[in-house]
N, C-alpha and C positions, 0 to 999 in steps of 0.2 A: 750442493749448490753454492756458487762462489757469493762471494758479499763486498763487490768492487768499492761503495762505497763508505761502507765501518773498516777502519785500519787497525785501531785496537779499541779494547773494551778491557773495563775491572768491574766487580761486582762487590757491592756490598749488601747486608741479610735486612732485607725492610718485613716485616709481615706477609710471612707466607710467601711473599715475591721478592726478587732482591733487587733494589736500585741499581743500575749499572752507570759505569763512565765508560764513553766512546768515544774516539772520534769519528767523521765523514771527509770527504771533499773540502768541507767547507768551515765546518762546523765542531766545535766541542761541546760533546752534549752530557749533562754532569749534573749531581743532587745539589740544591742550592744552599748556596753558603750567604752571611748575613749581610757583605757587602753586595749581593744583589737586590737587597730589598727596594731600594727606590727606583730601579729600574725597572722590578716588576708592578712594584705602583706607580711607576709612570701610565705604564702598560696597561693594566688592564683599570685604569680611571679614564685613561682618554675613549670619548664616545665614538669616535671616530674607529678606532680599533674592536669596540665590543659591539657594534652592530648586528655582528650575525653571531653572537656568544651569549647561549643561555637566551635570555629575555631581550636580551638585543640592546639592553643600557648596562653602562659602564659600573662598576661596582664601588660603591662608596670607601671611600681612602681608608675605613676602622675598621672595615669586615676585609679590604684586601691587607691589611695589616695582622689581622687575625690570621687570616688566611696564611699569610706567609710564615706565619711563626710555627703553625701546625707544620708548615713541610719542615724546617730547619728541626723541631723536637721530634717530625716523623708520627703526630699523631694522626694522623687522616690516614688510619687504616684501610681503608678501601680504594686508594686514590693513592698513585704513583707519580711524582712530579719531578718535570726537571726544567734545567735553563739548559739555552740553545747559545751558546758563546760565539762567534765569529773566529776560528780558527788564526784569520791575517791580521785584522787589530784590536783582538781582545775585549770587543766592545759586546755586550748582551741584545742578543736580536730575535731572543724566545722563548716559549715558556709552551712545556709540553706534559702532557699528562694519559695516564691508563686508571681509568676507575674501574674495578674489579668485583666479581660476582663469579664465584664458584670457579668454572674453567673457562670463560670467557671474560672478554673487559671490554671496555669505549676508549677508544683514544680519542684526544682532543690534543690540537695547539693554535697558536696565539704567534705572528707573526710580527715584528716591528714592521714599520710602514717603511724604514730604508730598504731591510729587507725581504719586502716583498716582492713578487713575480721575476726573483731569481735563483728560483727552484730551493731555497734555503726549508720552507716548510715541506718538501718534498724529501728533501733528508731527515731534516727531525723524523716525520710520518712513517717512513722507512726502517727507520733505524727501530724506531718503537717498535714495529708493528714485528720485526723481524725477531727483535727481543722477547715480546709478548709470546711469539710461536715456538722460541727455542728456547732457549733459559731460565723464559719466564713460565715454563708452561700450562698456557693455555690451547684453548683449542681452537680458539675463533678470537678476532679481533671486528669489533664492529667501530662506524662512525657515524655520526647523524648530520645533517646539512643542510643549510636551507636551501630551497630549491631556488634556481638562478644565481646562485652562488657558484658560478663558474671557474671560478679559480679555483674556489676548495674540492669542487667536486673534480676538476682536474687532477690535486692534489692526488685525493683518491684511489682514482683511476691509475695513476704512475705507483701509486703500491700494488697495485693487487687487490685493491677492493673491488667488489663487481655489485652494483645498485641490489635491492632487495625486497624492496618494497618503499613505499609512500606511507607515511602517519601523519597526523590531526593531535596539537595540543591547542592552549588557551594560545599559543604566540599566531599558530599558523600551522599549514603543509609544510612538512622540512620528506627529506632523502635519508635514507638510511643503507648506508653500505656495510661489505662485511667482506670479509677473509677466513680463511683457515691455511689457508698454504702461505707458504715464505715468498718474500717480494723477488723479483728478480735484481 
């Protein structure tokens, strides 16, 4: 099956899975390095952007400081993370992640507000989900969503996820989709 939008990929050895660099269309999608840190706490501090991530509020600047330090030493053994780069000016416009459990994992990502609704989360997702099935071998890729969340659940839908079922936490109803085949 072709992969029109990854042009190239390198791999490096994370825990049982191995971090990849790609590119897409659009995008360089790559392990992060230390000059990304305030863009990723830009990112995921603003309320605006963490709405529909986790508990739906943004995360306090010293746990997403925490946070960032685990991916650059790589200790968040279960959790695969990457930045989403802008391929034409260099500028960081995401933050993408596979949390992992045997031969299955969740993809999650995190869109900048420039780069939204121009299909830029659509590549990251992609690009993941397609890694996750080959490389990374797993067997299934799932995502969870809140429900009316139509853009992500679009997102979704343009990998190859197909809906699954409906669950109940303390936030609400959310979607949860899934994969096993490679995206088109």
């Amino acid at each position: 099956m072709s992969c029109p939008d990854v042009v190239t990929s390198s791999l490096l050895s994370f825990s049982g899975m191995t971090l990849f660099s790609t590119t897409t269309d659009h995008l360089t999608i790559r392990p992060y390095q230390p000059p990304d840190q305030g863009d990723f706490l830009a990112l995921v501090t603003d309320p605006q952007v963490m709405r529909h991530v986790e508990d739906g509020r943004p995360m306090k600047v010293d746990r997403a400081r925490g946070l960032f330090e685990e991916f650059l030493k790589n200790t968040t053994r279960r959790r695969c993370t990457w930045a989403a780069v802008d391929r034409g000016s260099h500028l960081y416009c995401g933050h993408g992640w596979l949390t992992l459990s045997d031969d299955e994992c969740e993809l999650g990502c995190i869109i900048h507000p420039d780069y939204q609704m121009r299909g830029y989360g659509t590549e990251l997702a992609r690009a993941m989900v397609r890694y996750a099935l080959s490389d990374g071998g797993m067997a299934r890729v799932s995502a969870s969503v809140d429900i009316g969340h139509h853009a992500s659940i679009r997102m979704l839908e343009k990998t190859g996820m197909v809906l699954q079922r409906e669950e109940r936490d303390e936030q609400g109803a959310y979607l949860v989709y899934a994969t096993s085949r490679m995206p088109e």
